[in-house]
N, C-alpha and C positions, 0 to 999 in steps of 0.2 A: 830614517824612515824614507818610505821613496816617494817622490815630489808626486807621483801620481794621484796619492792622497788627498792632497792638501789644492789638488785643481780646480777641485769645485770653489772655492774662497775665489778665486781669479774673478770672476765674473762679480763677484762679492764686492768686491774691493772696487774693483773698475768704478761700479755704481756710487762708490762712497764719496768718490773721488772726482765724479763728475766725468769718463770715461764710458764711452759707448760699449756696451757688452760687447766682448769676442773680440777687441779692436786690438790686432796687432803688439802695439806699443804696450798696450797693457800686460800683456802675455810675457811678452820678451825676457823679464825675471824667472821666469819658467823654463825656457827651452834654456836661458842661459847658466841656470842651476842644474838642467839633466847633462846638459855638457859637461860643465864642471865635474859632477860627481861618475860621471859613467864612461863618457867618449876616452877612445884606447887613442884619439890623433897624439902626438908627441905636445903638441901646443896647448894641450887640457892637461895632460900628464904633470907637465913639468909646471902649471898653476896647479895644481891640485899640491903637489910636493912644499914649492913656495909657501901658500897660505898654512901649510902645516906645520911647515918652520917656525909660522910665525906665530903657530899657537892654536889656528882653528882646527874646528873638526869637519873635516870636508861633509860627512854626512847631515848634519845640520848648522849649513853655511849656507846662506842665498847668495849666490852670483846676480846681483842687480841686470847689473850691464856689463861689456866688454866688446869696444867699438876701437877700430884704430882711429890712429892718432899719427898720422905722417908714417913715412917708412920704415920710422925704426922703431915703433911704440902701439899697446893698444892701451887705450885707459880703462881703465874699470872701477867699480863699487862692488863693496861685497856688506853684507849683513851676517855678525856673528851669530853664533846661537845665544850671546851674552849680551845682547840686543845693542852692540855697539859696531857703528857704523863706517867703513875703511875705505877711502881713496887711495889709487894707486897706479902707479906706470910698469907694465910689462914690457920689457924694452930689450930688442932683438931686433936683426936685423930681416925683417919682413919679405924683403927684396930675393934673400940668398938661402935657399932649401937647406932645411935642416938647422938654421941655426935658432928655431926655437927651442930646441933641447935644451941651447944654453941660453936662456931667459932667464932675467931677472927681475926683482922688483925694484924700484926707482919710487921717490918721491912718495912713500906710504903716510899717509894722512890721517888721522882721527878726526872722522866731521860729526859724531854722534854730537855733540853740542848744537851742531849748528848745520842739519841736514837739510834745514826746511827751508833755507834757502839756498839750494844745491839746483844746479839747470835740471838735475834727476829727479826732483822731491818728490813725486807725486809717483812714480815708479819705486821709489825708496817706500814710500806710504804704503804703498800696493801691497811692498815686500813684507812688509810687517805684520800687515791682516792674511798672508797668503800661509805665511812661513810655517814649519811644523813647531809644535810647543817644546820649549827645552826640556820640561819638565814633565811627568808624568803624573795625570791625574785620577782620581777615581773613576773620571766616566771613561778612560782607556783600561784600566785594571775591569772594569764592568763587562766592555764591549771584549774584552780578552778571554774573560771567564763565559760568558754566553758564547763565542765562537767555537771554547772547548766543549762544550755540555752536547 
């Protein structure tokens, strides 16, 4: 489903969370899930490929964050559609064009146990109120059949 749905919850969540509407930081799981799923750069491509290796489904995956981390790494979080929560190093050499084609992952973590005390937690929180539903409900089978009629 496209993130553009589910942008209204931002402002949602922000509030829940004690987060000034509209405020940047709060957002940031958004722009960095339309990258994930959409941007053609090689450097989204080749995380998009990775986390599918590793099982996710890029289409209902939240890219938390993804910030560098020195020259040869950026760190990220990501939120599966299986509501379990993934640290990780994308590690490439930053400095020299083209070598994030060949990026990897490094250091893949399970912090769903223990997110809530993560320096991110509260963007992770965000992620969780914003994210689209894994599962299909009656009130999308509803909203589905009045959009045909």
């Amino acid at each position: 489903m496209p993130a553009e749905l589910y942008e209204a919850w931002g402002p949602l969540a922000s509030l829940l969370y004690g987060h000034l509407p509209g405020s940047r930081r709060s957002l940031m799981y958004v722009k960095c899930t339309r990258l994930m799923r959409a941007s053609r750069f090689s450097l989204w491509a080749r995380l998009r490929e990775l986390l599918a290796e590793r099982g996710l489904t890029i289409s209902t995956t939240v890219l938390v964050h993804l910030f560098p981390d020195g020259p040869e790494a950026e760190t990220g979080v990501v939120l599966s559609d299986g509501g379990r929560v993934y640290e990780f190093d994308l590690v490439y050499n930053r400095m020299r064009e083209g070598s994030d084609r060949d990026a990897v992952i490094e250091h893949w973590q399970d912090i769903t146990d223990h997110w809530q005390a993560h320096p991110l937690f509260s963007e992770i929180a965000d992620a969780f109120v914003w994210r689209p539903s894994a599962r299909r409900t009656y009130l999308d089978l509803a909203e589905e059949t009045a959009q045909a009629i």
